[in-house]
C-alpha positions as CSV (number, residue, x, y, z in Angstrom):
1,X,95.1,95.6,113.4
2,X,91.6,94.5,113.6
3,X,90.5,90.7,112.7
4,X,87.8,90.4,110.6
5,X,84.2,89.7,112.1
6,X,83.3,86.2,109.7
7,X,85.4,85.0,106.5
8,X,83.9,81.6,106.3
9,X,81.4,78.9,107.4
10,X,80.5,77.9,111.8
11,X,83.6,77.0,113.2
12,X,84.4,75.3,116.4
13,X,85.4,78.9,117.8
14,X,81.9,80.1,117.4
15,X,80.2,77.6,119.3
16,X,81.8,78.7,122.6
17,X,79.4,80.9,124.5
18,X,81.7,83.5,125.5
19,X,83.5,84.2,122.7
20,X,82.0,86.5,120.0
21,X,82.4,86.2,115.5
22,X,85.7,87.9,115.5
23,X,87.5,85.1,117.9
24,X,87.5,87.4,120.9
25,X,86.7,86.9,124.3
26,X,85.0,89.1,126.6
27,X,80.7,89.3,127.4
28,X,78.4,88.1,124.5
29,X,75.3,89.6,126.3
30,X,74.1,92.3,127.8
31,X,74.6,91.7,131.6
32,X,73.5,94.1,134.2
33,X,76.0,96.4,134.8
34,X,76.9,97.3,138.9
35,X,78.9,100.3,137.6
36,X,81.7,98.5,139.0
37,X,84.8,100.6,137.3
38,X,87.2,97.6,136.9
39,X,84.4,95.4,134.9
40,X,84.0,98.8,132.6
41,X,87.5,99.1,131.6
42,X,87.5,95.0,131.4
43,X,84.9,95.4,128.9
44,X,86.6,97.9,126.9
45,X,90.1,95.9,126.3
46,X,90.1,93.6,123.2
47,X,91.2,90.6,124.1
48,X,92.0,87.7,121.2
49,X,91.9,84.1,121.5
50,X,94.9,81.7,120.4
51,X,91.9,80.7,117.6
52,X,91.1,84.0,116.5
53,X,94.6,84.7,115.9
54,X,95.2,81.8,113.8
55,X,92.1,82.3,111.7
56,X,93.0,86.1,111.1
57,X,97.0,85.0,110.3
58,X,95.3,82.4,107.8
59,X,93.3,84.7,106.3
60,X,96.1,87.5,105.9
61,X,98.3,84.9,104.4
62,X,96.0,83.5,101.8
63,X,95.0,87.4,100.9
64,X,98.8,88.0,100.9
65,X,99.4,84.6,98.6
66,X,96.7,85.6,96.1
67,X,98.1,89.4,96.1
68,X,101.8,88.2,95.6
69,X,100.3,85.7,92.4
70,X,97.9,88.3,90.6
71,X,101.9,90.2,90.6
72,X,103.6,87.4,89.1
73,X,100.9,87.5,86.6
74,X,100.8,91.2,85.9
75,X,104.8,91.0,85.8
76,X,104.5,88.2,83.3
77,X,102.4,90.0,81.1
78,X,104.2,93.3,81.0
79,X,107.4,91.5,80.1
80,X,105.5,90.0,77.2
81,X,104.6,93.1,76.6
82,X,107.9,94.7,76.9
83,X,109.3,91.6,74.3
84,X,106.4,92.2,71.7
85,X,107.4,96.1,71.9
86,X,111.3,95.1,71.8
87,X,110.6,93.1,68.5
88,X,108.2,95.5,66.9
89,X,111.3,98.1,67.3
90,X,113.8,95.8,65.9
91,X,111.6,95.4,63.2
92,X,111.1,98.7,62.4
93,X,114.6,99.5,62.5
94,X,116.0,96.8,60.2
95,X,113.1,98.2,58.1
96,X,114.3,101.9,58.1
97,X,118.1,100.0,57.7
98,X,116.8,98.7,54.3
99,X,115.4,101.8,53.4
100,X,118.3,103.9,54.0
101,X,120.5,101.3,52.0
102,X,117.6,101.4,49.3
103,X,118.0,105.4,49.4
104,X,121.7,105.2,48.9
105,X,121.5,102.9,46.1
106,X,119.2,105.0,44.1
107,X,121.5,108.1,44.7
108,X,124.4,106.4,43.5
109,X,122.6,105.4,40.4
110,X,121.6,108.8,39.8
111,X,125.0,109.5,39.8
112,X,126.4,107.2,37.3
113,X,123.7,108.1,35.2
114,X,124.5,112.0,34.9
């Protein structure tokens, strides 16, 4: 998982000199190099500060929060929806009900009249 590199204002994480945007420790400059092989592959693990973490777990739980609300509001809608549709159908069926009966009566009057 990666953090992300700023999602808000200077924070007491970023005034520490050698930790970089993303709350991750590890050589803010460019040194001089020795060509020492352990400082390479020091350099090239990610390590995370206790602070970083905390502001990326913030951050994924807010996004996660507003997700799981803009759901609850698409879900709401949809079963209005689905209740306006539900109505509309019962509607058109007591309609078509009323017709039918309407239909029958007619017939039967035709009836008695021949």
């Amino acid at each position: 998982m990666k953090i992300p590199s700023q999602c808000g204002g200077p924070t007491m994480e970023d005034s520490s000199p050698s930790q970089n945007h993303n709350g991750q420790i590890g050589p803010s400059g460019g040194g001089v190099n020795l060509g020492n092989k352990q400082d390479e592959e020091d350099n090239q693990k990610v390590q995370y500060s206790i602070p970083g973490i905390l502001h990326f777990i913030q951050h994924e739980w807010a996004r996660f929060e507003m997700e799981r609300s803009q759901w609850e509001v698409d879900r709401a809608e949809l079963q209005a929806r689905i209740a306006f549709l539900q109505g509309e159908r019962k509607g058109q069926e007591n309609l078509k009900n009323d017709l039918v009966r309407r239909i029958k009566m007619l017939e039967y009057a035709l009836k008695q009249e021949r």
